[in-house]
TORTOR-10590 format. One record per residue: residue number from 1; residue in one letter; x, y, z of N, C-alpha, C, CB in turn. Coordinates in steps of 0.2 Angstrom, whole numbers. Glycine has a CB too. Layout:
N
REC   lovo   nukol    n.c1    n.c2    n.c3   ca.c1   ca.c2   ca.c3    c.c1    c.c2    c.c3   cb.c1   cb.c2   cb.c3
REC    NUM       A       X       Y       Z       X       Y       Z       X       Y       Z       X       Y       Z
...
This chain:
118
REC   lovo   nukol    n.c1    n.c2    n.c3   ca.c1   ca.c2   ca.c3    c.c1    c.c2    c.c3   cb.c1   cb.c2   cb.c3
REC      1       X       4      -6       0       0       0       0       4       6       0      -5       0       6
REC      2       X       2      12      -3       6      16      -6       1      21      -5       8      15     -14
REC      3       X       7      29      -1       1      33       0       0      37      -5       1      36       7
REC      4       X      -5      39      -6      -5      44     -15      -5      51     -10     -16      43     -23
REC      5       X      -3      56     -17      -4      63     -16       2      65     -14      -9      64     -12
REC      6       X       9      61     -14      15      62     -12      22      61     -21      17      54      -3
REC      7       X      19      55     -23      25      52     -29      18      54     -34      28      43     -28
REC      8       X      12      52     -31       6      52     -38       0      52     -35       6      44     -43
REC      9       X      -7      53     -39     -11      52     -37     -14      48     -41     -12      57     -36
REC     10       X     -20      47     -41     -23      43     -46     -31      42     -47     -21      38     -44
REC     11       X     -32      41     -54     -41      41     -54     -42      33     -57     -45      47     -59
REC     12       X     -48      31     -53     -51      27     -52     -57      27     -59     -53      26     -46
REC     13       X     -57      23     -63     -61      21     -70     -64      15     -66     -56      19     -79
REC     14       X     -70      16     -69     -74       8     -70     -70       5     -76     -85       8     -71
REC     15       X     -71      -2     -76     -69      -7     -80     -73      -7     -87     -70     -13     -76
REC     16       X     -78      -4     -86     -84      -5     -93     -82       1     -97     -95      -6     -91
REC     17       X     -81       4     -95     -79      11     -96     -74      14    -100     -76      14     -91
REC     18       X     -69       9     -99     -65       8    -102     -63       4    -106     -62       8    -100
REC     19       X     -66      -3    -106     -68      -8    -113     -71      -3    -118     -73     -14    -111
REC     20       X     -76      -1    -115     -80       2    -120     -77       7    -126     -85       5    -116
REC     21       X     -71      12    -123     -67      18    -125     -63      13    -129     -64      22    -120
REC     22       X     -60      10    -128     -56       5    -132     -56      -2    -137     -52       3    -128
REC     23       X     -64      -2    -135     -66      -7    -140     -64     -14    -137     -64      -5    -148
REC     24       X     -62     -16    -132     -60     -21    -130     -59     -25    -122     -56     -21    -132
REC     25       X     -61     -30    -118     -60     -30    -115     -54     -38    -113     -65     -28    -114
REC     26       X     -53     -37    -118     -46     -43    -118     -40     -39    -116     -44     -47    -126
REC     27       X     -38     -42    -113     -31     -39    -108     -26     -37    -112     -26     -45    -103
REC     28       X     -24     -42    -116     -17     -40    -121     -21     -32    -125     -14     -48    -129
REC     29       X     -24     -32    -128     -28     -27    -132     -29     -21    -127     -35     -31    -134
REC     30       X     -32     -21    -123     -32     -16    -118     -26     -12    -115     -34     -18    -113
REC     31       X     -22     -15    -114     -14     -13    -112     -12      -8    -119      -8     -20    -110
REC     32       X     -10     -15    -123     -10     -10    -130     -12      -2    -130     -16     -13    -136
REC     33       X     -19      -2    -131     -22       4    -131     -21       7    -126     -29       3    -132
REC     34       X     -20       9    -120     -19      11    -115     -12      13    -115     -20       7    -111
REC     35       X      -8       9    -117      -3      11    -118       0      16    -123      -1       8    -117
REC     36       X      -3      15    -130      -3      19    -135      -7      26    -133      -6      15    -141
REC     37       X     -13      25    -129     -15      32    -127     -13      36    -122     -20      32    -126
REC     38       X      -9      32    -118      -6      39    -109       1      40    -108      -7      36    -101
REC     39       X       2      32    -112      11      32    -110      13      33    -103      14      40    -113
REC     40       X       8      30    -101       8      30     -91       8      24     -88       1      33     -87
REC     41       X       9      23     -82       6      17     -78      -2      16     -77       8      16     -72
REC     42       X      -2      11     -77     -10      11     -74     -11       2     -73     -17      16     -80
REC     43       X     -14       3     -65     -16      -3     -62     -22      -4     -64     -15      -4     -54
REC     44       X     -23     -11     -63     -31     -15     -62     -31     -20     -56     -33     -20     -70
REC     45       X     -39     -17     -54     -40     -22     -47     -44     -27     -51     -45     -19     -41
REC     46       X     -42     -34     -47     -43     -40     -50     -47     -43     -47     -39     -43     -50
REC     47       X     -50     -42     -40     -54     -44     -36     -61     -46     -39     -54     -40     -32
REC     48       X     -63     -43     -43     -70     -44     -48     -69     -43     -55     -77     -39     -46
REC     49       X     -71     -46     -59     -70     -43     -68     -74     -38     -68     -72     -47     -74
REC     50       X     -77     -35     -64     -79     -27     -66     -74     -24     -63     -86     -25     -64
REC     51       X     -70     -23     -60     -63     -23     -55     -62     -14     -61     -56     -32     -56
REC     52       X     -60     -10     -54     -58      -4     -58     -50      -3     -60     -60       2     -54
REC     53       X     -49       3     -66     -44       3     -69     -40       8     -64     -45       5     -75
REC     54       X     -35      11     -62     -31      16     -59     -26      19     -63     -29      14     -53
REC     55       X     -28      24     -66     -22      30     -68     -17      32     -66     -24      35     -68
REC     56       X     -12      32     -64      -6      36     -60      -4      44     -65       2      30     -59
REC     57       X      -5      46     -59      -4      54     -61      -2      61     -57     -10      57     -64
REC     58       X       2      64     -60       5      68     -56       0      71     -50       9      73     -62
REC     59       X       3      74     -42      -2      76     -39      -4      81     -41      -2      77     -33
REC     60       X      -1      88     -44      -5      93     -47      -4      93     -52      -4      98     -46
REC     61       X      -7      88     -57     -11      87     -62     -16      90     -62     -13      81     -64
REC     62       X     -19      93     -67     -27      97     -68     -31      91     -70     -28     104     -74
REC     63       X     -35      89     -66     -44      84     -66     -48      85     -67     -48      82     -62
REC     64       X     -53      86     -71     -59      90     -70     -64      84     -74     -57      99     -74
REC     65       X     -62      77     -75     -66      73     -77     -72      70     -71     -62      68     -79
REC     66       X     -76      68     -74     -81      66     -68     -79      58     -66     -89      67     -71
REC     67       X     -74      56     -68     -72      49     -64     -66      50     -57     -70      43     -70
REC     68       X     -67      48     -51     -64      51     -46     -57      51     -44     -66      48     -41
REC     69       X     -56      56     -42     -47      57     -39     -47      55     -34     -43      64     -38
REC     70       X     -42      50     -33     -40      49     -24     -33      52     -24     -39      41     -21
REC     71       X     -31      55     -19     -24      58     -16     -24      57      -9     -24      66     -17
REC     72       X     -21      64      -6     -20      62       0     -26      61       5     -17      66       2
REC     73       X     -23      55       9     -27      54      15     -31      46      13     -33      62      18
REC     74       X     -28      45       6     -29      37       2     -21      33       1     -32      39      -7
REC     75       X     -24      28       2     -20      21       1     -20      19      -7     -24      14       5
REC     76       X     -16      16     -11     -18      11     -16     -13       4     -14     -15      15     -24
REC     77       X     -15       1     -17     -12      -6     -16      -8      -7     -24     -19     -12     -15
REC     78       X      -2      -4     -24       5      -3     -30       8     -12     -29      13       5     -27
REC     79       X       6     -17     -35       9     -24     -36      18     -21     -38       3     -28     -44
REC     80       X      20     -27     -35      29     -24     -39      28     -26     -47      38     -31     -35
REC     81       X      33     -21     -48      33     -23     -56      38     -30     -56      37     -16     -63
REC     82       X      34     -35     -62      38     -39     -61      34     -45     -59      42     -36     -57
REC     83       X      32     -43     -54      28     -46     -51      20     -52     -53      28     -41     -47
REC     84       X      20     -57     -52      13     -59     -53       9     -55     -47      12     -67     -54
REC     85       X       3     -51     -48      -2     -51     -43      -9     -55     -43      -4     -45     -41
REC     86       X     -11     -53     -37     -17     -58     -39     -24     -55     -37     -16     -65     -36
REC     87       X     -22     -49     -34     -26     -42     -33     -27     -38     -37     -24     -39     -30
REC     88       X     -23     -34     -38     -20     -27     -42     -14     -29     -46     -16     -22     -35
REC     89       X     -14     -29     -53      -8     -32     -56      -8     -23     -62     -10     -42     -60
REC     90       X      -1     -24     -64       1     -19     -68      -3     -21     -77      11     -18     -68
REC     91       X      -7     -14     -79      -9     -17     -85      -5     -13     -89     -16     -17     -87
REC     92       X      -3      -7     -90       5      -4     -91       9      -1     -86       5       2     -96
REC     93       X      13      -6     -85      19      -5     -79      23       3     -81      26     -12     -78
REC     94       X      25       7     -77      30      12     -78      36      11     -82      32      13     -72
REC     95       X      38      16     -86      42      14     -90      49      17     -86      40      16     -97
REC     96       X      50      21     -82      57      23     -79      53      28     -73      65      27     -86
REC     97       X      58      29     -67      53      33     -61      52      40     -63      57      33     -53
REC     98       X      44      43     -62      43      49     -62      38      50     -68      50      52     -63
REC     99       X      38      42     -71      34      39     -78      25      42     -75      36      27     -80
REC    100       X      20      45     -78      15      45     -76      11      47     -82      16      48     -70
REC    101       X       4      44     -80      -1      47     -87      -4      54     -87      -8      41     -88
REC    102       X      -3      54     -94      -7      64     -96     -13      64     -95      -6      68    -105
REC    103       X     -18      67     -90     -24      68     -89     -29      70     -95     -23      73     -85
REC    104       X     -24      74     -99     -27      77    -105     -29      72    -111     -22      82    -107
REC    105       X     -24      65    -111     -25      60    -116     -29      58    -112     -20      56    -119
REC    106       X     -29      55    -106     -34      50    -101     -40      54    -103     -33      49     -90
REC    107       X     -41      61    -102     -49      62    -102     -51      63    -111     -53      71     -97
REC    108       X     -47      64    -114     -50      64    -122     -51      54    -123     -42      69    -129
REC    109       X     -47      50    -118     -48      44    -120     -56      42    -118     -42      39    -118
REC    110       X     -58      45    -112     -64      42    -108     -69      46    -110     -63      42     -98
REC    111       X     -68      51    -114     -73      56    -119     -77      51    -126     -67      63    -124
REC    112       X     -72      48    -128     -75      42    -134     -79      36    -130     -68      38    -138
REC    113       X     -78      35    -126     -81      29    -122     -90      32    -121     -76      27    -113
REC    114       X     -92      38    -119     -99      38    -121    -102      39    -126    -102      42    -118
REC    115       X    -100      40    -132    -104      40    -140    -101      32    -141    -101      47    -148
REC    116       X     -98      29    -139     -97      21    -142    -101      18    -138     -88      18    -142
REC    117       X    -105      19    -130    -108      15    -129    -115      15    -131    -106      14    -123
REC    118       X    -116      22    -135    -124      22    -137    -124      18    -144    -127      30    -138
């Protein structure tokens, strides 16, 4: 557990949310796209297949999406890279420290996800 709002913060996506924006919910495919769109890290909770996506992003990043920020006075559960988890596993691990996703691609990506689910 990792406290946010010090190295990163981070927003929480539903899982459908994000299939839906990327046209997929197969793992390899998802990462792809994910990673072709932030250039960031971002975990997934595994605990349910509706299990949500987490963004890592700078703490004074500008937010203004309607899907939630946690920072300070929140926990995340950060899997080692590398690592198998079986909670929380990396769906694009960090690419070198300080690596984090652009808010601005994250909300133009979660912009396409409501006209694609109608």
């Amino acid at each position: 557990m990792i406290p946010l709002g010090r190295r990163f913060d981070t927003v929480r996506v539903p899982a459908q949310r994000i299939h839906t924006a990327v046209a997929s919910d197969e793992p390899a495919t998802v990462a792809a796209a994910l990673s072709d769109w932030l250039h960031g890290p971002v975990i997934r909770d595994l605990r349910s297949p509706a299990g949500a996506y987490y963004f890592l992003m700078a703490p004074d990043a500008k937010w203004d999406g309607p899907e939630t920020r946690l920072s300070t006075g929140t926990y995340l559960g950060v899997p080692r890279v590398g690592h198998i988890a079986y909670l929380m596993t990396w769906v694009v691990p960090p690419e070198h420290p300080g690596n984090l996703c652009d808010t601005l691609a994250l909300r133009t990506l979660l912009a396409t996800a409501d006209p694609l689910r109608r």
